[in-house]
C-alpha positions as CSV (number, residue, x, y, z in Angstrom):
1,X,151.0,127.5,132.6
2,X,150.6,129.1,135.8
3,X,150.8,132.7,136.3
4,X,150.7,135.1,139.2
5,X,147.3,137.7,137.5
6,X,145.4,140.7,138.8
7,X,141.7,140.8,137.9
8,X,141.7,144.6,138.8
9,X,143.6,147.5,139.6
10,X,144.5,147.4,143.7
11,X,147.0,146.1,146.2
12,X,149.0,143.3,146.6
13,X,145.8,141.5,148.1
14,X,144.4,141.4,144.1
15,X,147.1,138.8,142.8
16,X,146.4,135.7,143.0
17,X,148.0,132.7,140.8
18,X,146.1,130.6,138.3
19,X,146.3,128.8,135.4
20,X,146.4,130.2,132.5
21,X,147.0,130.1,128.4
22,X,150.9,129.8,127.3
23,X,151.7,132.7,125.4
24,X,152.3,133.1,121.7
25,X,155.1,133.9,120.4
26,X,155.4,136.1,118.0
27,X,158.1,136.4,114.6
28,X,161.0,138.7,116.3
29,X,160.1,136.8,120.1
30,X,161.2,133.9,121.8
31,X,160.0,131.8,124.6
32,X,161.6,131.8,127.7
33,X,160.9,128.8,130.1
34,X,161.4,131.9,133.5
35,X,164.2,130.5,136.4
36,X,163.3,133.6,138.0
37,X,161.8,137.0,138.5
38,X,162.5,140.4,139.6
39,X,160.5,142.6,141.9
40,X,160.5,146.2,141.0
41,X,158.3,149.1,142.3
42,X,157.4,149.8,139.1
43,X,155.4,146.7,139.2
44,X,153.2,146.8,142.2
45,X,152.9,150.4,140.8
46,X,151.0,149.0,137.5
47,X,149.1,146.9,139.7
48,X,147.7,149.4,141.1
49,X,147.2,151.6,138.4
50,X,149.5,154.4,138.5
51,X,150.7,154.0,134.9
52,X,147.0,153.9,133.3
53,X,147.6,157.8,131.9
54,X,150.8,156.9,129.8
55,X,150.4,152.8,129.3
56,X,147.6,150.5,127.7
57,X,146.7,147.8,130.5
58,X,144.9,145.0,129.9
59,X,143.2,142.6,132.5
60,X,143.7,139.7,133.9
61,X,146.8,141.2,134.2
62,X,150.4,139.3,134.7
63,X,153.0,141.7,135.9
64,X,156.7,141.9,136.0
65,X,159.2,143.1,133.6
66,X,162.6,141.8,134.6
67,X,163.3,137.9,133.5
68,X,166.0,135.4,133.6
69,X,165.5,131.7,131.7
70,X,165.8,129.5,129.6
71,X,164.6,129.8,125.5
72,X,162.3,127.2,125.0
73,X,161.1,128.6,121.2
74,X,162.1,130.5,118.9
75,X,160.2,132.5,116.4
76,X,160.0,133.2,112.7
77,X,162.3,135.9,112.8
78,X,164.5,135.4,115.7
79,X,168.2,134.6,114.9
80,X,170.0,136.0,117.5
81,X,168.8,133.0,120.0
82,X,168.6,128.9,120.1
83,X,166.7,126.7,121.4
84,X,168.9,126.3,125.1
85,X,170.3,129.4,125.3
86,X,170.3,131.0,129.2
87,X,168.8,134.7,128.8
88,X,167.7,137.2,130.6
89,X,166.1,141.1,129.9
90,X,164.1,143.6,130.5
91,X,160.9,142.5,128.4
92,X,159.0,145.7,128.8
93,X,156.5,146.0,125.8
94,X,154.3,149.1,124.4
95,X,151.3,147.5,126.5
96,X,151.1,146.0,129.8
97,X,149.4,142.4,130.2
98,X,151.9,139.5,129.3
99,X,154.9,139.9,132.3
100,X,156.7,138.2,133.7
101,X,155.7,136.9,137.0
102,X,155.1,132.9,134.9
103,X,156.2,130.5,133.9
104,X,156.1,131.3,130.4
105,X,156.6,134.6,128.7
106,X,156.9,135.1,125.5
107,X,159.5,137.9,124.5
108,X,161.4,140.6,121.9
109,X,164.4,139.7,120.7
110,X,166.0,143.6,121.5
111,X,164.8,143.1,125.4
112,X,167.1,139.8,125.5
113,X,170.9,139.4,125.9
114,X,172.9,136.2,126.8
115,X,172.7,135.5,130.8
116,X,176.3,136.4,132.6
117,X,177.7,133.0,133.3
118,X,178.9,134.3,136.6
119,X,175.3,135.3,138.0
120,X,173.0,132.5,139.4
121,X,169.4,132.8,137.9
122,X,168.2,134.9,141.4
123,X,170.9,137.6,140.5
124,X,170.4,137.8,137.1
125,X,166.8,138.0,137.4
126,X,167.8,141.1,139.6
127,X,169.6,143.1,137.4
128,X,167.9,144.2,134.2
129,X,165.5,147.3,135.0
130,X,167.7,148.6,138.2
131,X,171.0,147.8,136.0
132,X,169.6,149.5,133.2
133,X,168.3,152.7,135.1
134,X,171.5,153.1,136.7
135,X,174.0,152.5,133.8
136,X,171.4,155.2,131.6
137,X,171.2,157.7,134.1
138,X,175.1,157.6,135.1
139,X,175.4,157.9,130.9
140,X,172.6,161.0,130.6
141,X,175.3,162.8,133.7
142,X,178.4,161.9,131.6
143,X,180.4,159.7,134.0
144,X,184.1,159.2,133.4
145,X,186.9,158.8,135.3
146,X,187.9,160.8,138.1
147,X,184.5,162.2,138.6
148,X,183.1,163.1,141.5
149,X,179.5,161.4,141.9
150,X,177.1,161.6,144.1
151,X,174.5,158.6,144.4
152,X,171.2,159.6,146.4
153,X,169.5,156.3,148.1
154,X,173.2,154.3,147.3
155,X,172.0,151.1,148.8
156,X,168.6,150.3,147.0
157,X,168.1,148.7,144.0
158,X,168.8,151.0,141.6
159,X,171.8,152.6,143.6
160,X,173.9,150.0,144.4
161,X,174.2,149.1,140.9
162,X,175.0,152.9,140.6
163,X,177.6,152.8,142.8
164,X,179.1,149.9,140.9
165,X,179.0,150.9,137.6
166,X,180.5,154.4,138.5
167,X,183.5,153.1,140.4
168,X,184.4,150.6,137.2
169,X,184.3,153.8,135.3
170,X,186.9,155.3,137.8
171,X,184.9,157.8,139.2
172,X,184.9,158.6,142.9
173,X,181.2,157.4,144.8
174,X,179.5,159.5,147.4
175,X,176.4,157.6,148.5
176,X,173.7,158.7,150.6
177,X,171.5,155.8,152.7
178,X,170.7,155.6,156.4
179,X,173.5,155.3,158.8
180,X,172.1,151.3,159.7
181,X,173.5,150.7,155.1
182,X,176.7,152.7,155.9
183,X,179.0,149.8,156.3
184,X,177.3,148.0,153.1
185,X,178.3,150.9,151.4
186,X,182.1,151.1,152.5
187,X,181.8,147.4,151.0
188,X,180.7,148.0,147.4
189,X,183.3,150.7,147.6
190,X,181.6,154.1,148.4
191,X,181.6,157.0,151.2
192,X,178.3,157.2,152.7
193,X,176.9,160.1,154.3
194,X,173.8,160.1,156.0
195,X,170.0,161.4,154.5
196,X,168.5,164.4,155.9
197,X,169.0,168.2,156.9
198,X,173.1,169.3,156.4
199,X,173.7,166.8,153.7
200,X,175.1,169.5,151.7
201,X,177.1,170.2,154.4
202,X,178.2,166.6,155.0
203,X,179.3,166.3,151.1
204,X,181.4,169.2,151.6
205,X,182.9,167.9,153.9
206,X,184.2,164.8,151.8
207,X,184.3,166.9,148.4
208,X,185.0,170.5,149.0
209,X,185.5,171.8,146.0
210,X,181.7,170.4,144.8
211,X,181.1,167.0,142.9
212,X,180.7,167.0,138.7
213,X,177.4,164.7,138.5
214,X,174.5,163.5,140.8
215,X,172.0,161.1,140.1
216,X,168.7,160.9,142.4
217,X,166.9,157.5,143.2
218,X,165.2,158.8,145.7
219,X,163.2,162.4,145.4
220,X,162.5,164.8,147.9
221,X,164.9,167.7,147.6
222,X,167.5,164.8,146.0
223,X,168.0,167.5,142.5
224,X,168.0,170.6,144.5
225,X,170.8,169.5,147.1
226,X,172.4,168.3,144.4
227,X,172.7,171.7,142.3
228,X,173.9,173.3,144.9
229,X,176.8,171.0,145.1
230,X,177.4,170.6,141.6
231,X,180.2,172.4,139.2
232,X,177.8,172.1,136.0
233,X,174.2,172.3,137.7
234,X,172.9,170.3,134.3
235,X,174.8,167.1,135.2
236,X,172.1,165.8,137.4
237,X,169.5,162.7,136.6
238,X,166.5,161.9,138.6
239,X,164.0,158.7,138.3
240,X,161.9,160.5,140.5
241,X,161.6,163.9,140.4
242,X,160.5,164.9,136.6
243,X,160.5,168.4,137.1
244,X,164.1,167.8,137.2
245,X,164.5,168.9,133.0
246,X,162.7,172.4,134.0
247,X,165.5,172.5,136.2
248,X,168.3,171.7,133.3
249,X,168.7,168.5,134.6
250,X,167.8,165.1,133.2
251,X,164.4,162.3,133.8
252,X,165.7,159.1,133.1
253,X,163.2,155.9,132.4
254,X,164.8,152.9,131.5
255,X,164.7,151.5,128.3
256,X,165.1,147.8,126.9
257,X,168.5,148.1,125.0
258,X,170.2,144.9,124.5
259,X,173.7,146.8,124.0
260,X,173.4,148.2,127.9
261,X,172.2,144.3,128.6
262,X,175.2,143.4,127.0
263,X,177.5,146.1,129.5
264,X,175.7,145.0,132.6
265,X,176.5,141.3,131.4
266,X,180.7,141.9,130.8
267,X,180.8,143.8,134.1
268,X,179.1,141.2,136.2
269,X,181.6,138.3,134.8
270,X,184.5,140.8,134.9
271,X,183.6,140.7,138.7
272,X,182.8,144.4,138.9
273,X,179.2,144.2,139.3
274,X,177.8,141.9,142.3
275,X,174.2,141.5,142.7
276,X,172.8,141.9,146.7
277,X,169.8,139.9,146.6
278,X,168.1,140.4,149.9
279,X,164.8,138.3,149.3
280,X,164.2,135.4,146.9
281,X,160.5,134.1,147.4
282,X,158.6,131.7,145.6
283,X,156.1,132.7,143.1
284,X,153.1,132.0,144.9
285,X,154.6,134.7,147.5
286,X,154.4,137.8,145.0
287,X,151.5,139.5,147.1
288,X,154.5,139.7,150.2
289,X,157.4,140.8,147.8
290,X,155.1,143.2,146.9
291,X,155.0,144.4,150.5
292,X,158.5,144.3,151.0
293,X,159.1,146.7,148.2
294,X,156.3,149.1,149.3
295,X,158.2,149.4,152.6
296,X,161.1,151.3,150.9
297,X,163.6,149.3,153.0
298,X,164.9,146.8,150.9
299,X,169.1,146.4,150.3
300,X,169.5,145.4,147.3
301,X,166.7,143.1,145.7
302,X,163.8,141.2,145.8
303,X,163.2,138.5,143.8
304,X,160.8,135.0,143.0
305,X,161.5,132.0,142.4
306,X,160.0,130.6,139.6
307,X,161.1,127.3,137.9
């Protein structure tokens, strides 16, 4: 199969694509023939080796943990899918070696749920990692309705999923973003304010009385600002920032859990979770998409077309 690999640890000028072995597939796996791909920081960050002190990686290297497909195998132990069956997960495994960026990939059956009919295979391949981060980090803050929440970096991956999930839970959105994603976010259905010095200030403005959770996508001062405005100072999540828990706050890292899958999936075909794609590229092009998500400008996502 072919196979976007990295010989070594480096930029996006180390990739290269090249035939390689198919994949076994082990008893509680199946194999999923990949539609399509999506491009995370996380994995340019692996590439170039900034998870080495808390992950095993192996070289040559294929990288890429979100997937949508089609199974094309089952295993010995592997039930919950057929042969046919349109998929697509987060397939993020103790060690770091066999992702996604093929044509192949051989994956657990718990990183797996049933592909949202509504989706086409670009979003679905979109959503897994950045729809997982923000439906566990809006959970860690306890989100309900009629919440006040405030979404740092709004329209990026991870936030505009945020945004999304929190309004179908019938909470009220504050997003921040630059002034040029402002309308973007009046679309999805949130009040933007811009980044910067006075964003306290500005929020105050729209929410007086403070908000009741925060979740930071971005860093910076993101947790700080946020306590300031908040009612219970512990309702805040970061991605970023870890020192956020010696502040009595949460760090949130995704994890593959087919159940949140499963929520991401019924909100998508309920028609309350749309998926911005701003890029799709073809797999040969995942040296660029890398530099697309390096520049920290993309709307939305970035994705590659594989089969």
């Amino acid at each position: 199969m072919r196979a976007m690999i990295a010989n070594r640890y480096g930029g996006p000028e180390t990739l290269e694509l090249a035939e390689v072995d198919d994949p076994k597939v082990g008893p509680d796996s199946v194999l999923v023939r990949v539609k399509a791909v999506g491009v995370n920081p996380v994995d340019w960050k692996i590439v170039a080796g900034y998870l080495d002190q808390i992950m095993y990686v192996h070289f040559p290297l294929v990288p890429g943990w979100d997937v949508a497909g089609v199974v094309e195998a089952v295993g010995l132990d592997a039930p919950e899918f057929s042969v046919g069956d349109e998929v697509f997960g987060y397939v993020r495994k103790d060690e770091v070696q066999h992702g996604t960026y093929a044509e192949l990939v051989a994956a657990p059956v718990r990183t797996l749920v049933r592909k949202p009919a509504s989706l086409s295979w670009q979003q679905a391949a979109g959503v897994p990692l950045t729809g997982l981060t923000a439906l566990q980090s809006l959970a860690r803050v306890r989100v309900a309705a009629r919440d006040t929440v405030l979404v740092h970096a709004a329209s990026g991956g991870v936030g505009t999923f945020a945004v999304q999930i929190a309004l179908a839970r019938g909470a009220r959105v504050i997003g921040t973003a630059s002034e040029r994603n402002h309308d973007f976010l009046r679309s999805l259905g949130a009040e933007p304010v811009a980044y910067g010095e006075g964003l306290s200030d500005r929020v105050r403005q729209l929410a007086p009385e403070g908000i009741d959770a925060a979740v930071d996508y971005v860093g910076d001062d993101a947790v700080a600002v946020s306590q300031e405005l908040l009612k219970d100072r512990s309702r805040v999540a970061s991605i970023v920032d870890a020192e956020v828990t010696q502040r009595g706050g949460h760090h949130v890292w995704a994890r593959p859990e087919s159940k949140d899958l499963s929520e991401l999936a019924r909100l998508a075909d309920a028609g309350k979770l749309s998926v911005h794609v701003q890029q799709a590229l073809p797999l040969a092009d995942a040296a660029e998409a890398f530099r697309l998500s390096k520049s920290g400008r993309t709307r939305g996502k970035i994705v590659l077309e594989v089969g």
